[in-house]
Residue frames as qw, qx, qy, qz and C-alpha x, y, z in Angstrom:
[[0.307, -0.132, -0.169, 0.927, -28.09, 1.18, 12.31],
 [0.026, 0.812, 0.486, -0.321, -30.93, 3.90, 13.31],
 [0.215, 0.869, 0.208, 0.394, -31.33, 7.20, 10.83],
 [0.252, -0.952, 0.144, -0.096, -30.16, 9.20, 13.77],
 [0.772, -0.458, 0.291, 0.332, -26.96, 6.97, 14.57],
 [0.682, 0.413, 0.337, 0.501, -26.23, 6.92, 10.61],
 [0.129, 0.946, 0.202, 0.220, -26.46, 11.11, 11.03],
 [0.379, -0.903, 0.202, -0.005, -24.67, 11.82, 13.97],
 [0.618, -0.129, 0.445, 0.635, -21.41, 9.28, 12.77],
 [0.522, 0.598, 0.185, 0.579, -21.83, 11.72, 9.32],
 [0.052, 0.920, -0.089, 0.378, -21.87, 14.75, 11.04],
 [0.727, -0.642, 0.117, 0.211, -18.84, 13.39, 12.87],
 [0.761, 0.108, 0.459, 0.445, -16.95, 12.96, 10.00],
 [0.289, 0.840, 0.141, 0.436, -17.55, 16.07, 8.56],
 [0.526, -0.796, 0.295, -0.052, -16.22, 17.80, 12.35],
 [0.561, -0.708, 0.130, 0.408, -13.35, 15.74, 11.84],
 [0.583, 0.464, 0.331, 0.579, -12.56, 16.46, 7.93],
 [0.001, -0.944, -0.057, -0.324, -12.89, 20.26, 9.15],
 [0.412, -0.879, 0.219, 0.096, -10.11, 19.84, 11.76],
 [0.793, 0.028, 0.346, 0.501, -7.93, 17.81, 9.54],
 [0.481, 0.648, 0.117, 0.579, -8.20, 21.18, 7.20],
 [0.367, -0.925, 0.058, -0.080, -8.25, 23.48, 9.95],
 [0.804, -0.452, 0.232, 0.309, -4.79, 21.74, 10.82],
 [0.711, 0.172, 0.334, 0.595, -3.18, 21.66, 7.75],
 [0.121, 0.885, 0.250, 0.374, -4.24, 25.40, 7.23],
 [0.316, -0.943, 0.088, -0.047, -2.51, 26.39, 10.45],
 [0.791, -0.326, 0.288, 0.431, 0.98, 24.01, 9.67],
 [0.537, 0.427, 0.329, 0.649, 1.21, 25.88, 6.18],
 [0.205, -0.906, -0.299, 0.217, 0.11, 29.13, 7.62],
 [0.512, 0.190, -0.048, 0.836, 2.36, 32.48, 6.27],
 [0.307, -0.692, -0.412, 0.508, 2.07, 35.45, 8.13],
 [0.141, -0.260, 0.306, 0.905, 3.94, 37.53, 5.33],
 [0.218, -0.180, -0.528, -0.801, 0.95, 36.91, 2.87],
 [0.144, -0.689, -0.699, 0.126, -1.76, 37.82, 5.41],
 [0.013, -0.543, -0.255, -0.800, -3.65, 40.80, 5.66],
 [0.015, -0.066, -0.544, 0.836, -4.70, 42.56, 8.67],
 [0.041, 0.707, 0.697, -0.110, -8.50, 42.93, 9.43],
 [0.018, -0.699, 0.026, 0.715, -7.94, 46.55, 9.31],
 [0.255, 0.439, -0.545, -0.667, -7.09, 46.31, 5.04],
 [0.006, 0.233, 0.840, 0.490, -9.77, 43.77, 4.32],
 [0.099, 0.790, 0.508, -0.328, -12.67, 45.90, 5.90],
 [0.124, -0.534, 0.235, 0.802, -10.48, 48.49, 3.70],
 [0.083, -0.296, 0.895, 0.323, -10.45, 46.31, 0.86],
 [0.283, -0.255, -0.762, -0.523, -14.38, 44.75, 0.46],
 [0.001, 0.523, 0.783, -0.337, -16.46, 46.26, 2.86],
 [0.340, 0.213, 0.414, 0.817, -18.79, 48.33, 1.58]]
């Protein structure tokens, strides 16, 4: 297997470990204990 093949299968894996969390972030998702953009520019911009 070629450097570049060995890369591009890691940086697949990583792409698809990010949508597995991405996923699981959006099935657990609660609106009630989010915050609006509006109160975290409030909140830590500075």
């Amino acid at each position: 297997m070629s450097i570049e093949s060995y890369e591009a299968m890691e940086e697949e894996i990583e792409d698809l470990r990010l949508t597995a969390l991405a996923l699981s972030r959006i099935q657990s998702f609660d609106p009630g204990e989010s915050i609006s953009h509006k109160e975290m520019m409030k909140k830590y911009a500075k």
